[in-house]
Biopython code that builds the backbone (N, CA, C, O; Angstrom):
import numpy as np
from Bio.PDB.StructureBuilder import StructureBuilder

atoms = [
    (1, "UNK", "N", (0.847, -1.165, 0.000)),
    (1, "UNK", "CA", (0.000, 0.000, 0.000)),
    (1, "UNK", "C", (0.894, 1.230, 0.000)),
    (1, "UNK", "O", (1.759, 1.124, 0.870)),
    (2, "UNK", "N", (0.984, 2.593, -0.831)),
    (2, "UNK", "CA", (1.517, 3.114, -0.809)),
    (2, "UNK", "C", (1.004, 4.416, -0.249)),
    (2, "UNK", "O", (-0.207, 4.577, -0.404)),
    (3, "UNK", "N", (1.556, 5.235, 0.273)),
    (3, "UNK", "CA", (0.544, 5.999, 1.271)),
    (3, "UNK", "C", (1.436, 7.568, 0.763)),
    (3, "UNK", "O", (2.651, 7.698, 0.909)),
    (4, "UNK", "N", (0.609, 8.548, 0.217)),
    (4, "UNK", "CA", (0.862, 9.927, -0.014)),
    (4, "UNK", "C", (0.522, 10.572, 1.400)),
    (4, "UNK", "O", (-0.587, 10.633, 1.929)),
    (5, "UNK", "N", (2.023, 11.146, 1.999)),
    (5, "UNK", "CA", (1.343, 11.984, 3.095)),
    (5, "UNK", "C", (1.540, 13.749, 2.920)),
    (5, "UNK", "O", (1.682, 14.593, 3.805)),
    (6, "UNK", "N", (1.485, 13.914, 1.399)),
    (6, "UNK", "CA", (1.676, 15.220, 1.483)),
    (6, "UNK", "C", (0.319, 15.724, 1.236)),
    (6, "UNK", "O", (-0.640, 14.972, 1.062)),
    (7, "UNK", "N", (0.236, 17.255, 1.220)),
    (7, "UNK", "CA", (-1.434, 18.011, 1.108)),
    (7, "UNK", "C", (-2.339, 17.624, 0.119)),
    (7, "UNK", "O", (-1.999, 17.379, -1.039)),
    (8, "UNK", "N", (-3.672, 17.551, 0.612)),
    (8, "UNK", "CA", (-4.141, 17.196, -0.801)),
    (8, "UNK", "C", (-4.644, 17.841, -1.542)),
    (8, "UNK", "O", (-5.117, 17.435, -2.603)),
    (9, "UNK", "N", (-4.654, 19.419, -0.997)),
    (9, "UNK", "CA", (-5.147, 19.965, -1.959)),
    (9, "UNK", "C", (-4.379, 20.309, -3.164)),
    (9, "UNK", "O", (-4.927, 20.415, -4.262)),
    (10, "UNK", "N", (-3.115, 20.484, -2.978)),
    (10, "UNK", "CA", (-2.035, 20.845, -4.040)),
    (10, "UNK", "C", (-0.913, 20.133, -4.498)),
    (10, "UNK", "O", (-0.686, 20.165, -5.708)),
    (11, "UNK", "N", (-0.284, 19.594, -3.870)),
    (11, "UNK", "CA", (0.848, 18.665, -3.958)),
    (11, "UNK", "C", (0.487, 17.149, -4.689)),
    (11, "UNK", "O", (0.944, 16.734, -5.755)),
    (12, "UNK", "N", (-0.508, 16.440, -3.745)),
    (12, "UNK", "CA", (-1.425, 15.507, -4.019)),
    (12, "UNK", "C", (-2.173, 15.080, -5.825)),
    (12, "UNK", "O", (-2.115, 14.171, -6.654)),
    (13, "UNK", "N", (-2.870, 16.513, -5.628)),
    (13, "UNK", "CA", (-3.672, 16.157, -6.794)),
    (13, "UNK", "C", (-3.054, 17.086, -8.287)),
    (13, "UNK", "O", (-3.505, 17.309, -9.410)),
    (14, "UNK", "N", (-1.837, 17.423, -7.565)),
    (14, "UNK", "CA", (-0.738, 17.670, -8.899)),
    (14, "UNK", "C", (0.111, 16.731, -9.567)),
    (14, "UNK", "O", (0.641, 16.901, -10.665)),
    (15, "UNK", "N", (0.206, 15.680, -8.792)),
    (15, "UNK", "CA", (0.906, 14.245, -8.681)),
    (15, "UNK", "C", (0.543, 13.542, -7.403)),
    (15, "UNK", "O", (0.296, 13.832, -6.232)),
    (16, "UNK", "N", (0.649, 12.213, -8.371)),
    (16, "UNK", "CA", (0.673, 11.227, -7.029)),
    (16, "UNK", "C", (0.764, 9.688, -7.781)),
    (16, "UNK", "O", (0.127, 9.370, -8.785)),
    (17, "UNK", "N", (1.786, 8.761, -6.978)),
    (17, "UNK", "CA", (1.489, 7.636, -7.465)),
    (17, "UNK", "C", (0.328, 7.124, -7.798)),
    (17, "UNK", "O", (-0.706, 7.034, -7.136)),
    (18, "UNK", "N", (0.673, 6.648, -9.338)),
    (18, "UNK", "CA", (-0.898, 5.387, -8.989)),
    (18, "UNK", "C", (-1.145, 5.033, -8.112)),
    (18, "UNK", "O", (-0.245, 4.995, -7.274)),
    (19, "UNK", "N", (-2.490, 4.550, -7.734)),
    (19, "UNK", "CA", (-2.937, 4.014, -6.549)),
    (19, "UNK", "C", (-2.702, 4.397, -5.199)),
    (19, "UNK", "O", (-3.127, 3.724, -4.260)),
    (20, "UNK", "N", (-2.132, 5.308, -5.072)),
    (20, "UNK", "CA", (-1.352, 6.157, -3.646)),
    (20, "UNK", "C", (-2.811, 6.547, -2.951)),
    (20, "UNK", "O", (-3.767, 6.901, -3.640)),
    (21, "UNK", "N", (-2.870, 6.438, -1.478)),
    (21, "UNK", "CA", (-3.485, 6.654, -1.154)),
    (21, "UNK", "C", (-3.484, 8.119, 0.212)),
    (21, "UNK", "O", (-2.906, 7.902, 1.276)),
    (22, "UNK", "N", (-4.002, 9.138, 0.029)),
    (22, "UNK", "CA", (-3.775, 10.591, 0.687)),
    (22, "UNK", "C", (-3.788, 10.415, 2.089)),
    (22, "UNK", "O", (-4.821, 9.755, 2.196)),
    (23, "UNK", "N", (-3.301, 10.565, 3.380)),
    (23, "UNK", "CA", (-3.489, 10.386, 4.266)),
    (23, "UNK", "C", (-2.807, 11.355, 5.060)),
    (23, "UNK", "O", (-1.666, 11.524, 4.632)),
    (24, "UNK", "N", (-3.121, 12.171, 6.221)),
    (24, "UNK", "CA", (-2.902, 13.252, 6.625)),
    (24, "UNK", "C", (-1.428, 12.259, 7.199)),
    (24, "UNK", "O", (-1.105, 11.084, 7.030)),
    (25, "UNK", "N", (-1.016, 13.025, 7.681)),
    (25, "UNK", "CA", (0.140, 11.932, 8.876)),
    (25, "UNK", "C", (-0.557, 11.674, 10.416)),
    (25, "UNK", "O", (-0.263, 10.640, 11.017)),
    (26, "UNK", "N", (-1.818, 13.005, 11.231)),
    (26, "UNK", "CA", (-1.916, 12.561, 11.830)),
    (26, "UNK", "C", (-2.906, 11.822, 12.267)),
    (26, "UNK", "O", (-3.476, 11.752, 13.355)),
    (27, "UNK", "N", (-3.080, 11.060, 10.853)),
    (27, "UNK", "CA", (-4.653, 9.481, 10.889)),
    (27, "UNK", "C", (-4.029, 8.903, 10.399)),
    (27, "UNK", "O", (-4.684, 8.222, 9.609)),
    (28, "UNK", "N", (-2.436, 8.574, 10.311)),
    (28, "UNK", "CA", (-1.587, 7.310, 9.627)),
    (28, "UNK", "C", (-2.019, 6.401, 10.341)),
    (28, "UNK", "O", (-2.870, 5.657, 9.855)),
    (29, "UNK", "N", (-1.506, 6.163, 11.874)),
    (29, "UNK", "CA", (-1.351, 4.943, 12.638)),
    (29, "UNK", "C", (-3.002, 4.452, 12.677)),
    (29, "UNK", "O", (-3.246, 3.261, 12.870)),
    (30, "UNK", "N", (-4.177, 5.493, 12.474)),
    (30, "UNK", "CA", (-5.040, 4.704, 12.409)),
    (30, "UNK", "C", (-5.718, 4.310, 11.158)),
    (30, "UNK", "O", (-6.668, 3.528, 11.204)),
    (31, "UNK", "N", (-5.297, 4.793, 10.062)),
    (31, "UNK", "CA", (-5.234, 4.450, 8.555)),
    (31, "UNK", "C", (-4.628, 2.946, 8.629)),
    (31, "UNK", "O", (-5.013, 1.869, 8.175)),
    (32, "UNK", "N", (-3.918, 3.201, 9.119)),
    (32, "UNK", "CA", (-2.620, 1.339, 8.618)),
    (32, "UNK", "C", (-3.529, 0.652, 9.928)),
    (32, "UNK", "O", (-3.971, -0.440, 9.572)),
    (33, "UNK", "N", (-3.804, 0.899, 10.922)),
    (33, "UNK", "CA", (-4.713, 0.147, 11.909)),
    (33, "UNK", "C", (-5.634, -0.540, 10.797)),
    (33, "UNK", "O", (-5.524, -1.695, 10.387)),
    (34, "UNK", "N", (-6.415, 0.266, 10.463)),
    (34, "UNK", "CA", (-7.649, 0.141, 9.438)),
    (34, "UNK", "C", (-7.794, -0.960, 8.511)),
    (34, "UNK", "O", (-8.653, -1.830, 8.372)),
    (35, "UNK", "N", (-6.420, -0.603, 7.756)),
    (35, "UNK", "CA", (-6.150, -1.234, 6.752)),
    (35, "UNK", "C", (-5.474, -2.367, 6.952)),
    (35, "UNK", "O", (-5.171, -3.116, 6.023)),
    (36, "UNK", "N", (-5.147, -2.613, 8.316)),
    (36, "UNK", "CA", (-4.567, -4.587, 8.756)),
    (36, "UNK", "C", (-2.604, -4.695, 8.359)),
    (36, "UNK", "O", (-1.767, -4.652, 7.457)),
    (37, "UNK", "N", (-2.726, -4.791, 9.233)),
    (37, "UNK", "CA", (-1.027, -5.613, 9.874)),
    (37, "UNK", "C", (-0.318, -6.335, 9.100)),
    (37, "UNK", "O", (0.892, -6.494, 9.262)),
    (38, "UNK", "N", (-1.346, -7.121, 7.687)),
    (38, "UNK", "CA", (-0.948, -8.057, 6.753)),
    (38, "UNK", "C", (-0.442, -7.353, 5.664)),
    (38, "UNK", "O", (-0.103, -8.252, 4.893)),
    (39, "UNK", "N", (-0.108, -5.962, 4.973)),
    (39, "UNK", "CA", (0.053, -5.129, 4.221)),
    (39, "UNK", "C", (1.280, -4.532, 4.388)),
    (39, "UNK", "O", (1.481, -4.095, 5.521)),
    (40, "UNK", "N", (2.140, -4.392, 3.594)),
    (40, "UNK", "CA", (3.813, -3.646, 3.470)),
    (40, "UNK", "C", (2.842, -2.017, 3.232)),
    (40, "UNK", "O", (1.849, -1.796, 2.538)),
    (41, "UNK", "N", (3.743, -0.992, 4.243)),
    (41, "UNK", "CA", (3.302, 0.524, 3.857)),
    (41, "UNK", "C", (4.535, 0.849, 3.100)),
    (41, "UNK", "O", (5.607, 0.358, 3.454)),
    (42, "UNK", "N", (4.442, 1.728, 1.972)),
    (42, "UNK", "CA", (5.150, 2.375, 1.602)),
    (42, "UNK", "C", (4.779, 3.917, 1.467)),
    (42, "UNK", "O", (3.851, 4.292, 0.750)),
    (43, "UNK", "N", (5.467, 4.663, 2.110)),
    (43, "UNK", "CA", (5.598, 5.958, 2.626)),
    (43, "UNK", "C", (5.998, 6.913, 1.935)),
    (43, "UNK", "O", (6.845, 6.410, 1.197)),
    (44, "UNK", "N", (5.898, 8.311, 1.638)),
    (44, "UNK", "CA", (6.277, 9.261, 0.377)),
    (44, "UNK", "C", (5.678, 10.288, 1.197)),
    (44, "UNK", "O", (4.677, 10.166, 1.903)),
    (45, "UNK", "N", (6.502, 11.466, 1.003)),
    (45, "UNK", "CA", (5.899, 12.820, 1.341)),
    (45, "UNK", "C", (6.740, 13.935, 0.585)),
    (45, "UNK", "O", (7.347, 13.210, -0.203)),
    (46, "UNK", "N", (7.133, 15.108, 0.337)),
    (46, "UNK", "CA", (8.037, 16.302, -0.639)),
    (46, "UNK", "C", (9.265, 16.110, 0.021)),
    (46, "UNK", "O", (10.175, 15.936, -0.790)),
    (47, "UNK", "N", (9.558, 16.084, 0.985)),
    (47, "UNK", "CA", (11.094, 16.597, 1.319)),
    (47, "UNK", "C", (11.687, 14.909, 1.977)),
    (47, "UNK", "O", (12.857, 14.527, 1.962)),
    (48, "UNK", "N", (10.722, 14.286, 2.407)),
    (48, "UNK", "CA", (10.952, 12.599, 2.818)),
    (48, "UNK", "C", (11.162, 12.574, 4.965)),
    (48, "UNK", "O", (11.426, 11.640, 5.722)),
    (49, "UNK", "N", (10.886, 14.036, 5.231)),
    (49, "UNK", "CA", (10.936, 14.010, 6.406)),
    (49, "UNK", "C", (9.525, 13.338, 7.629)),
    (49, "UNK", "O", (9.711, 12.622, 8.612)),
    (50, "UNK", "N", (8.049, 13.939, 7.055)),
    (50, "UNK", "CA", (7.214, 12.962, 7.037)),
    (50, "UNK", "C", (6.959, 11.355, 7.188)),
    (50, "UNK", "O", (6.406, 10.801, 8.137)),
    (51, "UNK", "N", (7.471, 10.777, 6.079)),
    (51, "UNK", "CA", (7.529, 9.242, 5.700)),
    (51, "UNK", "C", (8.938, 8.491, 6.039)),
    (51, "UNK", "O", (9.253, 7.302, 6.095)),
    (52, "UNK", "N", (9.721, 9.848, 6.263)),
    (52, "UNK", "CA", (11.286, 8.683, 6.824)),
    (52, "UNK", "C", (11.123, 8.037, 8.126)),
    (52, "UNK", "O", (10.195, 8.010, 8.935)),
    (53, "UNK", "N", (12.485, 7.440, 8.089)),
    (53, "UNK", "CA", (12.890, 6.575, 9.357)),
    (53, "UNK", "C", (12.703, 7.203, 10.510)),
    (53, "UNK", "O", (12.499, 6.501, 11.501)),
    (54, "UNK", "N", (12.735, 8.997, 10.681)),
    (54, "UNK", "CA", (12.479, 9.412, 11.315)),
    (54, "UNK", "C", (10.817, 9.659, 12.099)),
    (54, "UNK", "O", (10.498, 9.833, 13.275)),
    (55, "UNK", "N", (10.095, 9.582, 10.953)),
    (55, "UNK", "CA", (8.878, 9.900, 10.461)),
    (55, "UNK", "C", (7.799, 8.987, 10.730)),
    (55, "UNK", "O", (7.734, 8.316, 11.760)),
    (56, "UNK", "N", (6.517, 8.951, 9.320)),
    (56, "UNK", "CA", (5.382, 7.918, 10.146)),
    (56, "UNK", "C", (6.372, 6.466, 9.879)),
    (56, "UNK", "O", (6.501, 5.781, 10.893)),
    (57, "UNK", "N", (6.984, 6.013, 8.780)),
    (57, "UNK", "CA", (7.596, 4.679, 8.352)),
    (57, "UNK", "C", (8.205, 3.981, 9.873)),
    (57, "UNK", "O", (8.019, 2.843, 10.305)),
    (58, "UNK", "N", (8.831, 4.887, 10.356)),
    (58, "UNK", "CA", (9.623, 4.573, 12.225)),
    (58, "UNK", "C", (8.197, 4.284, 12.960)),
    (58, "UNK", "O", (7.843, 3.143, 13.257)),
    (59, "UNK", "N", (7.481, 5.358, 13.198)),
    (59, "UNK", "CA", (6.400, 4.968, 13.623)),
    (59, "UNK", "C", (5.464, 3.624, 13.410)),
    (59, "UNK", "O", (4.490, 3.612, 14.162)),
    (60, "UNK", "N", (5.505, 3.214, 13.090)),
    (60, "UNK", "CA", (4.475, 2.032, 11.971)),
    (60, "UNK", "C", (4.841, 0.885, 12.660)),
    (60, "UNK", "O", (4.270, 0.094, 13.410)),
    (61, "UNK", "N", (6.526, 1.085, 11.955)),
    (61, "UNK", "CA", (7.235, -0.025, 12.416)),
    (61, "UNK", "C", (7.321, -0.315, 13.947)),
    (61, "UNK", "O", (7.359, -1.408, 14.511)),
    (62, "UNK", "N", (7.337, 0.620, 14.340)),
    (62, "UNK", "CA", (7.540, 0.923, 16.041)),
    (62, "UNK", "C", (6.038, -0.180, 16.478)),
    (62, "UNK", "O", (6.112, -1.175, 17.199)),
    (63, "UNK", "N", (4.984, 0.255, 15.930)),
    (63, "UNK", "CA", (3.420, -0.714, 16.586)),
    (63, "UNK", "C", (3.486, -1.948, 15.519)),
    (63, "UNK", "O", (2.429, -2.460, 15.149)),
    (64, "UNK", "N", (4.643, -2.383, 15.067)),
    (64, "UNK", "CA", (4.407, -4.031, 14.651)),
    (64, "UNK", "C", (4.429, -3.683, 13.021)),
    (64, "UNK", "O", (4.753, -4.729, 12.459)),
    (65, "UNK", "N", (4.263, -2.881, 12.275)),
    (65, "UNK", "CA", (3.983, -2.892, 10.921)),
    (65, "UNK", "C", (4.956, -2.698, 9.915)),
    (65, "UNK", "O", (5.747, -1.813, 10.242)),
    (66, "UNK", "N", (5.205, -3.238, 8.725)),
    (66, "UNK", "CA", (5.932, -3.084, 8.356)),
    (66, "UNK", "C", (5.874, -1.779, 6.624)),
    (66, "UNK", "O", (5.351, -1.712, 5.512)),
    (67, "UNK", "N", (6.589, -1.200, 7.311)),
    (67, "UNK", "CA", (6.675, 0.214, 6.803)),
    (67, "UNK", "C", (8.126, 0.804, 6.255)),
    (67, "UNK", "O", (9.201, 0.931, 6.843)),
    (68, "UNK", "N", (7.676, 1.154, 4.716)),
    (68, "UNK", "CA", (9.160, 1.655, 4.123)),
    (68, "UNK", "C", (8.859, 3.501, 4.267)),
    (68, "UNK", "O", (7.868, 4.006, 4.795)),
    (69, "UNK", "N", (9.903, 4.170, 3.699)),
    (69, "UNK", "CA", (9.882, 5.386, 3.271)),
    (69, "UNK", "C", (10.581, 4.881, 1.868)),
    (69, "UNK", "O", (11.314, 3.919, 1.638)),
    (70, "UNK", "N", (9.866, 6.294, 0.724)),
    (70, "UNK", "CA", (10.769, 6.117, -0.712)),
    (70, "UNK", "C", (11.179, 7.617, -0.609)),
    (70, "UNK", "O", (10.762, 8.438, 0.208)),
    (71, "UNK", "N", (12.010, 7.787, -1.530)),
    (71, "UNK", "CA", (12.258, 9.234, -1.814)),
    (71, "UNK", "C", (11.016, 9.654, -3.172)),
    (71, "UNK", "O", (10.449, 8.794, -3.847)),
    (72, "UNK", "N", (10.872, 10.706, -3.277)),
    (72, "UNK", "CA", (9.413, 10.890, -4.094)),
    (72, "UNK", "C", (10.251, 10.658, -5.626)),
    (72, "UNK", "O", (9.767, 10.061, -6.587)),
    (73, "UNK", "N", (11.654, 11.306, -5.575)),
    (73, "UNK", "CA", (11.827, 11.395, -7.376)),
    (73, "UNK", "C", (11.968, 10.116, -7.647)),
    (73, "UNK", "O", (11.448, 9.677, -8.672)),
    (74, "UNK", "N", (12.870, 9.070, -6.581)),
    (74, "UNK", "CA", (12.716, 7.940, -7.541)),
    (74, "UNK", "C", (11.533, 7.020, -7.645)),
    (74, "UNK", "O", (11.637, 5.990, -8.312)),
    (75, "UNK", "N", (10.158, 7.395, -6.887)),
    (75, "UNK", "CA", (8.849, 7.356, -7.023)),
    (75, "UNK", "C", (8.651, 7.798, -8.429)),
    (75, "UNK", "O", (8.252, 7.023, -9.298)),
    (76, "UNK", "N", (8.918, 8.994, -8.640)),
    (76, "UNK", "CA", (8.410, 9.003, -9.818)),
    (76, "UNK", "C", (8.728, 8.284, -11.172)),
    (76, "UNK", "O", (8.022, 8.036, -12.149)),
    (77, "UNK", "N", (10.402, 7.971, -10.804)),
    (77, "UNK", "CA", (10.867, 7.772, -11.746)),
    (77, "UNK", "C", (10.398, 6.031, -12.055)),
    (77, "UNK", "O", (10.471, 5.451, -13.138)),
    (78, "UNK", "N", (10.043, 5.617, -11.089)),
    (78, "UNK", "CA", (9.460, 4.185, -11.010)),
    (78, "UNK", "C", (7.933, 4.081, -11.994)),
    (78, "UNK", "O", (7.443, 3.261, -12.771)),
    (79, "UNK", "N", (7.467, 5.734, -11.306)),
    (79, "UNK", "CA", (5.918, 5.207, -12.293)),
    (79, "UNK", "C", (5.926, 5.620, -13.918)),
    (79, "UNK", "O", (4.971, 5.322, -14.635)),
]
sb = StructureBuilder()
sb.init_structure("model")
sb.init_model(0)
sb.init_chain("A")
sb.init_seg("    ")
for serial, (resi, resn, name, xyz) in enumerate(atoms, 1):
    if name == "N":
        sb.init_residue(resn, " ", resi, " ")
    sb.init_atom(name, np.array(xyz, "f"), 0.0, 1.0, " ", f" {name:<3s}", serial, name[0])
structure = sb.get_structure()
């Protein structure tokens, strides 16, 4: 599951992975609650401070889940 945590009014719906799904950062832990324990997160936000190791991806991982951060360009460069 790949999870957009940047704005949605602008950033978001100027780009965004396929299938990415918008999520503020602070309804992540209960977004990935939601969405079940059985699911890899993959994490993306503009600058990568959000979705890093520092960020919700640490967090995630921290309550059992398993959670990446990407950097957004080579996101893009993937889609």
């Amino acid at each position: 599951m790949v999870i957009d945590l940047r704005s949605r009014g602008g950033e978001y719906e100027a780009w965004h992975y396929p299938g990415a799904v918008n999520v503020d950062v602070d309804k992540l832990v209960s977004t990935a609650e939601a969405m079940g324990r059985d699911r890899v997160y993959v994490l993306y936000c503009s600058r990568g401070g959000l979705s890093s190791r520092w960020g919700g991806a640490l967090e995630l991982r921290r309550l059992g889940f398993r959670a990446f951060s990407i950097d957004i360009d080579r996101l893009r460069r993937l889609s």
